[in-house]
C-alpha positions as CSV (number, residue, x, y, z in Angstrom):
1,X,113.3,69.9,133.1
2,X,113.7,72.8,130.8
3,X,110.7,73.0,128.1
4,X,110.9,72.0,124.6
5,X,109.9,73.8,121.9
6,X,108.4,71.8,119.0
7,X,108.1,72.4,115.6
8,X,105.0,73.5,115.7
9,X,105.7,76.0,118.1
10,X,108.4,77.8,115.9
11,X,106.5,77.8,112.9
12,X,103.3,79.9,114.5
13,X,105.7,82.0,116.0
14,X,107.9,82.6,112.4
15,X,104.4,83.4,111.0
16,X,103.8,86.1,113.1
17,X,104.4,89.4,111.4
18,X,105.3,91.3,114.3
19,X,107.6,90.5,117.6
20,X,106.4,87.3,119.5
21,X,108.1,85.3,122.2
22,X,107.5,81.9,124.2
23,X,108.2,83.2,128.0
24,X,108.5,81.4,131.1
25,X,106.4,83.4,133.4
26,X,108.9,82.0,137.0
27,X,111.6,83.5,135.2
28,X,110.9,85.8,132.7
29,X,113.1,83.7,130.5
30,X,113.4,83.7,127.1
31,X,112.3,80.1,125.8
32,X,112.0,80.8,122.0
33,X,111.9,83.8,119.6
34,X,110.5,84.8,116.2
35,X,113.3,86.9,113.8
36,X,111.3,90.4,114.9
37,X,111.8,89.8,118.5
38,X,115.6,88.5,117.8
39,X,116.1,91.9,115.7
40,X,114.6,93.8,118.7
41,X,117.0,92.3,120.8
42,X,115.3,88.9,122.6
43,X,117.9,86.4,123.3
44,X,117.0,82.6,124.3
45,X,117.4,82.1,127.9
46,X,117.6,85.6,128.8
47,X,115.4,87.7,130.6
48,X,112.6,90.0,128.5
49,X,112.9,92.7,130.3
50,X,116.7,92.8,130.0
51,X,118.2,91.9,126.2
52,X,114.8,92.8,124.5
53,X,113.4,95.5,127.4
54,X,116.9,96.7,127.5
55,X,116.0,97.4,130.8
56,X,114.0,100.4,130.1
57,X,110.7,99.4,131.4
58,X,111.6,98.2,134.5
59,X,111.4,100.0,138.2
60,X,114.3,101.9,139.4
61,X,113.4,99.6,142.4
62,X,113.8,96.7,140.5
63,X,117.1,98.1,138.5
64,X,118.8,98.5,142.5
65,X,118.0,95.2,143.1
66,X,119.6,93.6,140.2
67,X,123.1,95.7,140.5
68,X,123.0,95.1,144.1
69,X,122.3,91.1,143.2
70,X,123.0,90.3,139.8
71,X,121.4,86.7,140.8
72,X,117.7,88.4,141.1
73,X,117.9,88.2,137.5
74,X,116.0,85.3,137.4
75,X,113.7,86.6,140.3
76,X,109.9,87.0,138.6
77,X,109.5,89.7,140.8
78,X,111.7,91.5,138.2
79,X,109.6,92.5,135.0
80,X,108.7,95.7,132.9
81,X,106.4,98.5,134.4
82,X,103.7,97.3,132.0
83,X,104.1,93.9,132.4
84,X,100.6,91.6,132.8
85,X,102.1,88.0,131.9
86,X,101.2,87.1,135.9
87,X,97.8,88.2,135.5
88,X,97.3,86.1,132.1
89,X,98.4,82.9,134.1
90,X,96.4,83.8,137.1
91,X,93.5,83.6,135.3
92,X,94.1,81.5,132.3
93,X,92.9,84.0,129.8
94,X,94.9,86.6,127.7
95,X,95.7,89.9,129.2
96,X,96.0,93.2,126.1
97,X,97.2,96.7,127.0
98,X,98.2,99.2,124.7
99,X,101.7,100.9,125.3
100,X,103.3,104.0,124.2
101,X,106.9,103.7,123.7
102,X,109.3,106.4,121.7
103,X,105.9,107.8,119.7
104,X,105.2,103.8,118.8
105,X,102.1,102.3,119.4
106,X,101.7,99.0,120.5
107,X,98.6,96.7,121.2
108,X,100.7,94.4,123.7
109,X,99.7,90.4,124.4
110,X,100.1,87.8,126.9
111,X,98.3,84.8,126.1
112,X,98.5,81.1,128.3
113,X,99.7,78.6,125.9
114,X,100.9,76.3,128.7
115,X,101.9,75.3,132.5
116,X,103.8,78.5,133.3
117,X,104.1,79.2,129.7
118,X,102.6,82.3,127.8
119,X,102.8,83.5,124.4
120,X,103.8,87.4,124.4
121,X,103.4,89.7,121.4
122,X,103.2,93.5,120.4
123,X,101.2,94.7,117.0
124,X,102.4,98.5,115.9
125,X,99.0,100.1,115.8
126,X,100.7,103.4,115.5
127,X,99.2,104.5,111.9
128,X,95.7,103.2,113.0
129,X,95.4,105.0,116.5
130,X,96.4,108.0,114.5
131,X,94.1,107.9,111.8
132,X,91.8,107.3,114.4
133,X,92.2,111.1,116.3
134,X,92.7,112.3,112.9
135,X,89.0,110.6,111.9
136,X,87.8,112.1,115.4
137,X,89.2,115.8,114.6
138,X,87.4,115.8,111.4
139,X,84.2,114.5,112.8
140,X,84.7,117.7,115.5
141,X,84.6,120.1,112.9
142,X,81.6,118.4,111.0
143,X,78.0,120.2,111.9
144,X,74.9,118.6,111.3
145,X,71.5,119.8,112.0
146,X,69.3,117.1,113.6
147,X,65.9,117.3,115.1
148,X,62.7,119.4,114.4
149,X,63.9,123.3,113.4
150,X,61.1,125.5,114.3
151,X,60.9,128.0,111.0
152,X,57.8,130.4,110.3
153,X,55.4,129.3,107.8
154,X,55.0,133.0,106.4
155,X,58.9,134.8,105.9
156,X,61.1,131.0,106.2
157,X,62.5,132.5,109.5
158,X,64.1,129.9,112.1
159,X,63.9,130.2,115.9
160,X,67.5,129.4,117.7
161,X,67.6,127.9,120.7
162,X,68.0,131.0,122.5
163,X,64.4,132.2,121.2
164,X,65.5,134.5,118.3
165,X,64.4,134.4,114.7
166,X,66.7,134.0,112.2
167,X,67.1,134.3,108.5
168,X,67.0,130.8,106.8
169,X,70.9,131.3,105.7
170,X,71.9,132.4,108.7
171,X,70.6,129.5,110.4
172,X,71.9,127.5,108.3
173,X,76.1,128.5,108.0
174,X,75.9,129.0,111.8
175,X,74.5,125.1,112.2
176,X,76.6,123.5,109.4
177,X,79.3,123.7,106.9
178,X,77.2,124.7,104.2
179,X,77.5,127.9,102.0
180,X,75.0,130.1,99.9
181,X,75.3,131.8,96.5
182,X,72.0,133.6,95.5
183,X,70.0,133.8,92.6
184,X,66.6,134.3,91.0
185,X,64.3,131.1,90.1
186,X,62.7,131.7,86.9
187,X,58.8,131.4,88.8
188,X,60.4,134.6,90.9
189,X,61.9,136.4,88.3
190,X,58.0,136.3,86.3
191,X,56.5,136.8,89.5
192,X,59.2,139.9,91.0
193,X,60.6,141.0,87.9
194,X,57.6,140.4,85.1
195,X,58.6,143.9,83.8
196,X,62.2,143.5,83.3
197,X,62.7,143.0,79.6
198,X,65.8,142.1,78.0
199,X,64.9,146.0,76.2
200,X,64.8,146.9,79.6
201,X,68.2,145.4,80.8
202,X,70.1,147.4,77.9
């Protein structure tokens, strides 16, 4: 008895905003479609692997087999490389893997929604993952100084870990991003400088 899709079915899958099919898991047949997987290819009572997979993702193994037995089609031993719909049903609980195809990212799905029935769906996470190593470069480059710095009560000099004392600036640039510009406080300038005048100055 083949299964029916009800209207309720369709209308979660239309919502979806990305590819999602209804797949029988014995077959790897095509049961029902949202218009993203129909665009990408899917076709109802066709394999996944072969309209929407395009037969890319399966094993050269499994390719053989097919040419040399076009009735294997229908064989679940036939799937993509990446494939973890068996897995799902096996255990009842959704399976995730994220998969790298032609520079896209996708966060791929299979989730049990019935007797030999799962739900399978792909979200293009492409611009996240990317801002993600782009979030992690930047975070590389960042310095921070954490922890107790030993610096001399007397001259403001700071011992690195390697035992030497160094000027306060030094310090400083090497252990972070920041930069110095010098000048005179007006207590050091009376105190250093008490007989500058402006007289002097000209």
């Amino acid at each position: 008895m083949a299964y029916e899709i009800n209207e309720l079915n369709r209308i979660i899958l239309d919502s979806l905003p990305h590819w999602a099919m209804l797949i029988d898991v014995k077959t790897r047949t095509v049961l029902s479609a949202n218009r993203f997987a129909m665009e990408g290819g899917a076709k109802i009572n066709c394999q996944c692997w072969d309209d929407f997979g395009h037969r890319n993702f399966i094993s050269e193994k499994h390719k053989n087999l097919i040419e040399n037995d076009p009735e294997r089609k229908r064989d679940n031993k036939i799937k993509c490389d990446f494939c973890l719909a068996d897995e799902a049903m096996e255990s009842g609980q959704h399976e995730r893997k994220e998969v790298e195809i032609n520079g896209t990212i996708l966060d791929t799905w299979w989730v049990p929604v019935d007797e030999n029935i799962y739900l399978h769906y792909a979200i293009d996470i492409t611009d996240i993952r990317r801002t993600q190593k782009e979030l992690e470069d930047a975070a590389d480059e960042i310095k921070t100084l954490k922890g107790i710095i030993p610096i001399c009560m007397h001259c403001k000099g700071i011992r690195d870990d390697k035992g030497y004392w160094k000027q306060l600036e030094e310090y400083i640039t090497e252990h972070s991003e920041a930069e110095f510009s010098h000048g005179v406080c007006e207590a050091c300038l009376k105190k250093h400088y008490s007989d500058w005048t402006c007289d002097s100055i000209k």
